[in-house]
N, C-alpha and C positions, 0 to 999 in steps of 0.2 A: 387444504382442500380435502374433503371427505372423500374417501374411495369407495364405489361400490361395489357390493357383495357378485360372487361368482353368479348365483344364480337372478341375480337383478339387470346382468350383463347381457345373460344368455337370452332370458325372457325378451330385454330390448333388441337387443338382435334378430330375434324370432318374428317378433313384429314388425320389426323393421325391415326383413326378408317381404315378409307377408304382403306389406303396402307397397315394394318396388316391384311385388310379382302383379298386384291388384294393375297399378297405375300401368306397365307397361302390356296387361290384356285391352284396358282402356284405351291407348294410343292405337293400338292395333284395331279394335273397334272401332274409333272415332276414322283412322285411314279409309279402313273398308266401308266407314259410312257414307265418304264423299264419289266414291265409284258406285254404291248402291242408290244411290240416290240420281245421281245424275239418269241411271236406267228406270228408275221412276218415274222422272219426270216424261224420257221419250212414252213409256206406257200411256200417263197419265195424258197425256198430246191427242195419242191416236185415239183414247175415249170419247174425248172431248168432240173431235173429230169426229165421229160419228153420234153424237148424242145432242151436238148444235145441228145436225142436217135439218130439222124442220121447223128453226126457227126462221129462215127466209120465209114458209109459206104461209108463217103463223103469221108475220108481217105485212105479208104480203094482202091476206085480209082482212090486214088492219087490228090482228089478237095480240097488240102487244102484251095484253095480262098473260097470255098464255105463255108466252116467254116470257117473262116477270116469275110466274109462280115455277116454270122449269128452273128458272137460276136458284130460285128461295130452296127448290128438292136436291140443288146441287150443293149448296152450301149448309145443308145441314145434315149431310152424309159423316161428319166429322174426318173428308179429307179434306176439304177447304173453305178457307176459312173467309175469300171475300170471292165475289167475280165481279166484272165488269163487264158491259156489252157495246160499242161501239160501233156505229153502222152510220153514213155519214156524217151528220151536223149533231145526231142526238145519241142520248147513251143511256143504258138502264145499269144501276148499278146494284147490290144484292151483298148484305154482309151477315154473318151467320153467325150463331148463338157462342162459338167458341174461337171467336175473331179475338187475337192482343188487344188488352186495355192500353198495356203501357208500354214502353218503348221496348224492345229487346236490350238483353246485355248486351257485352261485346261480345263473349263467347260466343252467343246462341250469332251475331251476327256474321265470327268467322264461317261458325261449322256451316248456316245458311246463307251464304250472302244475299241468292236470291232465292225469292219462293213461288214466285209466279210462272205459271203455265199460261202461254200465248198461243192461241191455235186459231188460223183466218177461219173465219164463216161464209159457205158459199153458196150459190143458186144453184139451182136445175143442169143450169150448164157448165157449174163447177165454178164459174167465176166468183172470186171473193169483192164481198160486198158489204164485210163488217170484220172486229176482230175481236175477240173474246180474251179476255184475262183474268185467270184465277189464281188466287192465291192458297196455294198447299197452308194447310194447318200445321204450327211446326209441333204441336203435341203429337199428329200423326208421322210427320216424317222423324223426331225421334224416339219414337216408341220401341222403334230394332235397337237403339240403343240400351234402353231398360231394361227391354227383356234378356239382352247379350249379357249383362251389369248381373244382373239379379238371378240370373240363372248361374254365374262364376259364382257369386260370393255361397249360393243353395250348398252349388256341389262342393265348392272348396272349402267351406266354414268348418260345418263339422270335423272334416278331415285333418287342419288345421288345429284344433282347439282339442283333436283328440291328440293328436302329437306331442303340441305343446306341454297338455297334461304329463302323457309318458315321459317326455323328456326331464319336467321339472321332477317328479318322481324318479326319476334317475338319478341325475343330481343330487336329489337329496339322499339319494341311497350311498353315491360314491364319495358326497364330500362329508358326510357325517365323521368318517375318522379324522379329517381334515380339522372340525368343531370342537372334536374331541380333544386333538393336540392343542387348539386356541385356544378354548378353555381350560385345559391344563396348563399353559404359559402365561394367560391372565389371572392366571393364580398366582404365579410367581410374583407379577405386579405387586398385589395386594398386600404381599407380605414383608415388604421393602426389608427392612435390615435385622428382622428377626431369622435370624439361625436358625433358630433350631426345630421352627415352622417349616423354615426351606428344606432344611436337611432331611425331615421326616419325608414331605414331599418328593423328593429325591430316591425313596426306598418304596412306594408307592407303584404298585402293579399297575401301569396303563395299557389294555388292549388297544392294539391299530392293526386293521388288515392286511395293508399292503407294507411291503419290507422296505418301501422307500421311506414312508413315514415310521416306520421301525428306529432304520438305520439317523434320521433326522433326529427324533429324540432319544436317540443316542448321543447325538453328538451337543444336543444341546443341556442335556444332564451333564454330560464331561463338562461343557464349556462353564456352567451353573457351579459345580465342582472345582474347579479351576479360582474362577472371582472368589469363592467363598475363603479358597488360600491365600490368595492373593489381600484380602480384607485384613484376613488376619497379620497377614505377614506387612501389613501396613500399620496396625495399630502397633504391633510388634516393635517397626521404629520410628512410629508418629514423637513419641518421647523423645529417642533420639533427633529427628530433624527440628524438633522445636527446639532445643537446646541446642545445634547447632543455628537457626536464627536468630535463638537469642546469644549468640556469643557474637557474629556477624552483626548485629545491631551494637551490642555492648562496645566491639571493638571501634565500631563508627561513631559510638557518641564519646570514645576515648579518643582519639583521633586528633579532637575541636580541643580541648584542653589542652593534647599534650603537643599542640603547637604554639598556643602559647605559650607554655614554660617550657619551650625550646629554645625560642626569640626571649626570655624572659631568664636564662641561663647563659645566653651568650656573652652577658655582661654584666658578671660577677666581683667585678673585684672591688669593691667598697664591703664585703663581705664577708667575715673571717673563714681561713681555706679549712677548719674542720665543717662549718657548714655548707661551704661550697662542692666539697668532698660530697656530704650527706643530703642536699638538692640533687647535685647529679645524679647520685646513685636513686635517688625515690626515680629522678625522670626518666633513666634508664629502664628500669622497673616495670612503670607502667608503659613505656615503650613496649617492653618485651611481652608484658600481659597482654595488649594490643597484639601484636604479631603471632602471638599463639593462639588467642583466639581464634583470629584470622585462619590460621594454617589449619587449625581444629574446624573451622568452616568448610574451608576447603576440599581437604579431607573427606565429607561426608557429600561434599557435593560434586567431586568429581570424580571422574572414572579413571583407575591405575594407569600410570603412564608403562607404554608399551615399550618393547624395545625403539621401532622406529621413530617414536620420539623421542628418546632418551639419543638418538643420534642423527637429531632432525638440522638439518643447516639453519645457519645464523638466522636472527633477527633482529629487529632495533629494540635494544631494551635501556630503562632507567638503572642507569648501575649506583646510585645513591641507595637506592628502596631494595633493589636486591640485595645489597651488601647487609642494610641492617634488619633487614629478615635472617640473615646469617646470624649475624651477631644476637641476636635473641632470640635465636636457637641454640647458639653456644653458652649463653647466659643460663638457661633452664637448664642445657646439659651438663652443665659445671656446678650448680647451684651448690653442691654441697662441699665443693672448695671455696670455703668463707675468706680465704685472702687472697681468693685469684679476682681480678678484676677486666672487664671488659668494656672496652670507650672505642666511641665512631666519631672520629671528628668531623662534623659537614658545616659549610662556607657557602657566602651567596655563590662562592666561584664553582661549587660543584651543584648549581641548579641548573638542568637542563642537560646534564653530561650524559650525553648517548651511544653507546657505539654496537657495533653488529657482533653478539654473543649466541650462543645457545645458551638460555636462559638455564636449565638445569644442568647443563655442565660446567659453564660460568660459578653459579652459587657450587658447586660440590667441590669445584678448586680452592673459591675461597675457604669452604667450607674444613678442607683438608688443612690447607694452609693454618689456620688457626688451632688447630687439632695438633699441629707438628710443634706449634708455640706453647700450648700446654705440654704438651709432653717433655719440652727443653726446661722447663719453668718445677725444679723441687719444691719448691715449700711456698712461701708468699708472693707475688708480680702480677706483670698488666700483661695484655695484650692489647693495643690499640689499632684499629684501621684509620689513613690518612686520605682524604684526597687530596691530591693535588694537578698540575700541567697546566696545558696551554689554549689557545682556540684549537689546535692540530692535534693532541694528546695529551689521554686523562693518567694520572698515573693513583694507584691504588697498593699503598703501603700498607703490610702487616707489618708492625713492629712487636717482639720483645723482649723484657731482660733476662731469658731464661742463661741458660750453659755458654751458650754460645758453638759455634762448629768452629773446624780449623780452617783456615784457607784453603789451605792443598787440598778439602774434602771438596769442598763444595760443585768444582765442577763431577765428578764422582754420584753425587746424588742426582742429577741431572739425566743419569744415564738407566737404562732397562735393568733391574734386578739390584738396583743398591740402594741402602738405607742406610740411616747412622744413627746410633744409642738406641733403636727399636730392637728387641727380641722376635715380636713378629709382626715385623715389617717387610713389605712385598716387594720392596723400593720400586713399584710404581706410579708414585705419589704425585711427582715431581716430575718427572719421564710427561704421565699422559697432560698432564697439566701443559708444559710449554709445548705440547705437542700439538692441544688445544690452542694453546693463546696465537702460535706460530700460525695459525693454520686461519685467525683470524686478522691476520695482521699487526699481532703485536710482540710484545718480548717481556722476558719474564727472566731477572738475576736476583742473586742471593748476597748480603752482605752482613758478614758474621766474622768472631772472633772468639776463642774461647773466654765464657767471664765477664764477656760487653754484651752476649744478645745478639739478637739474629732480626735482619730486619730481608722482607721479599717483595718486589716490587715490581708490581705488572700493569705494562706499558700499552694501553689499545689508542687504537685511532678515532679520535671524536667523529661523529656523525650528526650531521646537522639534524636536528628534530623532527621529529612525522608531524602530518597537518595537525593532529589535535592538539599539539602541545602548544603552551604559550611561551615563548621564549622570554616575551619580555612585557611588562604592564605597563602602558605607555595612559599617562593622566595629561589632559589637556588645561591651558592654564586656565584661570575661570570655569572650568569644566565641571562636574559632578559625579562623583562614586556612586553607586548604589549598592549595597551589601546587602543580599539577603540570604542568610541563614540561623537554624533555629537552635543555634550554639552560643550563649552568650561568650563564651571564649575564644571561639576565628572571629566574633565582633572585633573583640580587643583587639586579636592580632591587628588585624586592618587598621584598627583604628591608633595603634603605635607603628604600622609601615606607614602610614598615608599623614600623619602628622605632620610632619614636617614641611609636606606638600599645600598644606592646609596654611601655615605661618608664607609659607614664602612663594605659590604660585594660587592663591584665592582659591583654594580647591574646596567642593563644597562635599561632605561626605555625610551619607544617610544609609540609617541600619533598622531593616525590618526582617521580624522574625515568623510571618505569616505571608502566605502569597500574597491575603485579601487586602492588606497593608499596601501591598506593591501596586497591586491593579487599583487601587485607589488613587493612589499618587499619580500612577501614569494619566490617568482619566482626569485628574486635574492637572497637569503639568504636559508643557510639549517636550515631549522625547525625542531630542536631535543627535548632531553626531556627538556632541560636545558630550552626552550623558554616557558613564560603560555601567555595566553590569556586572556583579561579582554574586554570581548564583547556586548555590550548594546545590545535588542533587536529589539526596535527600530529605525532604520536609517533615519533620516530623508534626504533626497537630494540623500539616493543612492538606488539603484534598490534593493538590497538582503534584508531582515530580516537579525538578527543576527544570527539566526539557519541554516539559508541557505547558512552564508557565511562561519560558522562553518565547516558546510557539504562540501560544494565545497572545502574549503582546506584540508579537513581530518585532525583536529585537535580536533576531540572532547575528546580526552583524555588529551587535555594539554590546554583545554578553561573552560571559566567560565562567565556563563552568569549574567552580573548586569543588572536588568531590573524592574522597577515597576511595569510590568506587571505577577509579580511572581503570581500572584493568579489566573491568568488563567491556567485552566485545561489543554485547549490543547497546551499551550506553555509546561506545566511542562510534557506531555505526550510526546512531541518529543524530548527533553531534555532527560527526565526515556531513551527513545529509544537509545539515541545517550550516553548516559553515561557523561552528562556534567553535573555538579550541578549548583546551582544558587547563587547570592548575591541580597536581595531585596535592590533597589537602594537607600531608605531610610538609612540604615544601612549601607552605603558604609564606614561612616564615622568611625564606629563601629567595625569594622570587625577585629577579632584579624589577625595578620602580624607574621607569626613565618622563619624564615631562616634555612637553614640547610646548612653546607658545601659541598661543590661542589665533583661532583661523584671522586672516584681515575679514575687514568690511569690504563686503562684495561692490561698492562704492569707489573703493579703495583701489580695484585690481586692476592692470593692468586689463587695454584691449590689444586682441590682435583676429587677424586669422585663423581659422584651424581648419586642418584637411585630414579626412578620414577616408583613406584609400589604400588596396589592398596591392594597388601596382608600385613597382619600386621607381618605373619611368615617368610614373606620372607624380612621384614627389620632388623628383629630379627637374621637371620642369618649371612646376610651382615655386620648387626652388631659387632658380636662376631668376627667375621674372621677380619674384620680391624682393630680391639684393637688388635687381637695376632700379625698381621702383621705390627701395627705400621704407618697404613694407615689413611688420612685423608677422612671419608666417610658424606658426608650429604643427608638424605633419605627426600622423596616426596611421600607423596599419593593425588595428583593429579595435574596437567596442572596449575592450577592455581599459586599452591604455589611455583612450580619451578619458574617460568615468574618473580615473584615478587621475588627471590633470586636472581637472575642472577647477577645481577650487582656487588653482593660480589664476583663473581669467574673470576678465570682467564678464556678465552674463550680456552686453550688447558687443560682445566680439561674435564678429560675422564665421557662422561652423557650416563648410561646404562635405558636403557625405556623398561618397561614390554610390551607387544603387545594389550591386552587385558585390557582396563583401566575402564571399566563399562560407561555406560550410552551411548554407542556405540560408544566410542572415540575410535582411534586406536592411538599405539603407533608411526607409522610411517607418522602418521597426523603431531603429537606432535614434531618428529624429524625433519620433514621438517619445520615446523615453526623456531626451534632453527636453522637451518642448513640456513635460512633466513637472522638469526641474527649474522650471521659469526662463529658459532661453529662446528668443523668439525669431532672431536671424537664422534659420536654416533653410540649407541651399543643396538639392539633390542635382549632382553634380552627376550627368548620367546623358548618353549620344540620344534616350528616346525623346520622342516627340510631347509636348506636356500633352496632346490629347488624346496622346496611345496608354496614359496615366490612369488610374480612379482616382476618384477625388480626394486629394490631402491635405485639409485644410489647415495642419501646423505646420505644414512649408510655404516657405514666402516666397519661394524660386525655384523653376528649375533652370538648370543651367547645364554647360555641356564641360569638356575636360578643358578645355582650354583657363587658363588664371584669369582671375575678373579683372587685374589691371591693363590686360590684356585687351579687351574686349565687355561690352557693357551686357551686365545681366538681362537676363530672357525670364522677365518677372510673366506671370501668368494671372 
């Protein structure tokens, strides 16, 4: 919307002033004309009044021309415009040169409703013996008006328009520096990302009058000053941030690979152990190249951790992924002891192992811990982390062969101020660490000997997984995978975990590497429950994210996003939103695979009853009455849990719904959902009257609380 100018505003207002002073001298006129006028007409009465006196006598000797031509001299005075004479049975009527053609407006007929002047005509002895009717001219009775009109706009025009003048010459006198400054700032426009155009501009003497506009472009040279650093200081580490997204990318397309020769190392042994040795160590490698990109991503994209984070309370973390972030940071910081070795052993059993850490005081314990293992370790050895435990607890072994400690030491290190074989060691290594773990609920002992090795092992308490995780990949038999990502190597993955599923429960699996691929498919195929979705979040070559293409198919209930970017917030925030969980792509390899047999034929299922009600008395009763009757009944107290039965029952089992379900659900909400899903017996079980109802045409019944065996439905 274009704005207009200061003084295009003033001007409209001026005018605008003008015509609401015009219009309300008008109203005042037009009032005063209905009182002026009404004294008009008494005047105009009593002339009348005497100016008919001698038309009786003119009648009376038979001159009606004489009165003829009196009325012709009365209506061409231009006050009126007809007259009329009436006098018994006969009438002489008289219409004059500037009598209405055509009808009046409506105006002209408020401001005159009437116009005629009625005055008796009488004889000698005053008796009326005729009546006289003339019509005023309305050109004369509003002439006070025109003249009132045209004498305001005389005096007031000039007066006006000389105002105006001054006024707009003012303005223009006062906003000129105003011009000055926009035209100086629509220069800046002009010069977009030339320097050194701007910068001259910058040094450039601008006069302005007043100190306000002074003190403005002051502040807006500063601020012009300001961007121009800021520019710089951007191209300064444009280099930089590209090279950390290109290391953030690199590390994402390492990721896909080095999960397959993860799952592709786990089962080595038909392979001679010097190259078993020399696989691991490559996949180690590009592990740790991965994690350091990563960390070098990180790095430039987040902001220094504060103290209070650095001692922020627990949270649920991946202690797999933390751990070997550790380990390929110890790997890079050791790289130049060519016989120290470093190995992570991970099992499908440590997929999904959670528990409530501070995530950066967790990694600096292990961190230390491995730091304590090289230090035991003289010349050639390993250090290896184990997991292992139970459903209740994960346990996380450093093992290795270095020195070993004595027995008697160990409790000793555990304690504030002691260390052992360190020069300078704080001995509070050990100390803050189980001070840590204790403090999470776990435990942390040391078992060592001089000679054998030092092994340390910290005990936390499993936590069941946060919504986005997927704990477990459940494939349906006859059912169908769908994999799409733009790696041919998580193909592979998938496609050696899901193998097996493929021989022995008809699983059907398909791998596209483009969204367009995928939306293709779906628009040919019907997408049920039977189909899951295994969706990367990054696409590379195709326009959607994984979330986007989630969305646009409406499958987030039957997807699952595998993505290394699981640690970002707002990926795992639109995920929480959509109800889809996650596989971090690490762990692709990992992920338990469970199967289940294929849904019956809805043919097939059993009927019964089913009661969706929020009272616990009124399942209680339904109860009792379907044991005596021998009735198959399954009760619901709420929306939820029905949804999640369904598919045990036949869709002609009769489903009765309370009306009122709390939390402002309504039961005929919940009917029309089922009535969606092809079920057509439903029954709002509820004390109203069906005609206190609006009309619900997918219910078949209402009916009240009482059990139907009870009593016969109240069909409507």
């Amino acid at each position: 919307m274009r704005i207009r100018s200061f003084k295009s505003q003033l001007l409209a207002t001026i005018i605008t002033g003008y015509v609401i002073l015009w219009s309300i001298f008008c109203v005042v006129v037009i009032l005063n004309f209905r009182e002026d006028t009404a004294r008009l007409f008494h005047t105009q009465r009593e002339w009348l009044t005497l100016y008919t006196s001698t038309f009786f006598n003119d009648l009376k000797q038979g001159n009606s021309l004489a009165v003829e031509q009196k009325l012709k001299i009365l209506v061409n005075k231009k006050i009126f415009s007809e007259a009329r004479l009436q006098y018994g049975t006969r009438e002489i009527r008289v219409q004059g040169t500037h009598a209405p053609q055509t009808q009046s407006s409506w105006a002209l007929r408020w401001l005159l409703p009437d116009t005629k002047v009625v005055t008796p005509v009488r004889d000698d002895s005053l008796s009326e013996w005729g009546v006289l009717e003339a019509s005023l001219s309305p050109e004369f009775l509003l002439e006070p008006i025109r003249e009132n009109i045209n004498a305001f706009v005389q005096q007031t025009g000039a007066l006006f328009f000389f105002l105006l003048a001054g006024l707009l010459w003012m303005v223009d006198r006062q906003t000129a520096p105003l011009q000055t400054l926009s035209r100086y700032i629509r220069r800046f426009a002009t010069r977009k990302n030339n320097s050194e155009a701007i910068t001259s501009m910058l040094n450039e003497d601008v006069k302005l009058r007043f100190s306000e506009l002074e003190l403005l472009l002051e502040e807006f040279q500063s601020t012009i000053k300001n961007l121009l650093a800021l520019q710089e200081e951007i191209r300064r580490q444009r280099s930089q941030t590209e090279a950390s997204k290109l290391a953030a990318q690199v590390a994402h397309d390492i990721r896909s690979p080095l999960s397959a020769l993860s799952l592709a190392t786990s089962d080595l042994q038909a392979v001679p152990e010097e190259k078993r040795i020399l696989i691991r160590a490559a996949v180690n490698r590009i592990n740790d190249i991965a994690n350091e990109l990563l960390e070098r991503y990180r790095s430039l994209n987040t902001v220094e951790e504060t103290p209070d984070q650095l001692t922020a309370e627990a949270s649920l973390e991946l202690l797999p992924i933390l751990v070997d972030g550790v380990i390929s940071e110890k790997r890079s910081q050791y790289k130049a002891r060519t016989g120290l070795s470093f190995d992570l052993h991970l099992n499908q059993a440590c997929y999904g192992v959670f528990a409530e850490v501070n995530a950066v005081q967790f990694t600096r314990i292990v961190s230390n811990l491995i730091n304590n293992a090289v230090d035991a370790i003289e010349a050639d050895g390993y250090v290896e982390v184990h997991f292992g435990g139970d459903d209740a607890w994960v346990s996380i072994r450093v093992e290795d062969n270095g020195k070993g400690v004595d027995k008697a030491l160990i409790p000793q290190l555990f304690q504030r101020g002691k260390s052992h074989g360190k020069e300078s060691g704080t001995g509070l290594g050990l100390y803050h660490a189980r001070k840590w773990i204790q403090g999470w609920g776990g435990t942390i002992r040391m078992v060592s000997a001089p000679g054998a090795g030092t092994s340390v092992e910290i005990r936390l308490p499993v936590q069941p997984p946060p919504d986005w995780f997927l704990p477990k990949l459940t494939v349906r038999e006859g059912g169908t995978i769908v994999v799409l990502d733009d790696d041919v190597a998580i193909h592979l993955v998938w496609q050696q975990r899901l193998s097996k599923f493929v021989r022995t429960h008809e699983l059907n699996v398909l791998h596209f590497s483009l969204d367009k691929e995928l939306f293709d498919w779906c628009a040919r195929n019907d997408v049920n429950e039977s189909v899951r979705f295994l969706v990367d979040y990054e696409l590379i070559g195709s326009g959607n994210t994984g979330v986007e293409v989630i969305k646009r198919l409406g499958i987030e209930k039957n997807s699952v996003l595998v993505t290394s970017h699981y640690e970002d917030k707002r990926i795992r925030a639109a995920a929480k939103e959509m109800g889809t969980p996650f596989i971090p792509k690490m762990m692709a390899a990992f992920v338990p695979i469970q199967a289940e047999a294929a849904a019956p034929k809805r043919d097939d299922l059993p009927k019964a009853t089913l009661l969706l009600d929020d009272e616990d008395l009124v399942h209680l009763s339904w109860k009792l009455a379907a044991k005596s009757q021998g009735e198959p009944l399954q009760t619901f107290k709420n929306p939820e849990s029905l949804f999640e039965s369904l598919e045990q029952w036949s869709p002609e089992s009769d489903i009765y719904i309370d009306r009122n379900l709390g939390g402002g659900v309504l039961g005929e909400e919940v009917a029309k959902a089922l009535y969606e899903k092809g079920y057509r017996n439903l029954y709002l079980a509820t004390g109203l009257e069906a005609d206190s109802l609006p009309s619900l045409p997918w219910i078949k019944g209402i009916t009240g609380k009482t059990p139907p065996w009870v009593v016969s439905r109240d069909l409507h």
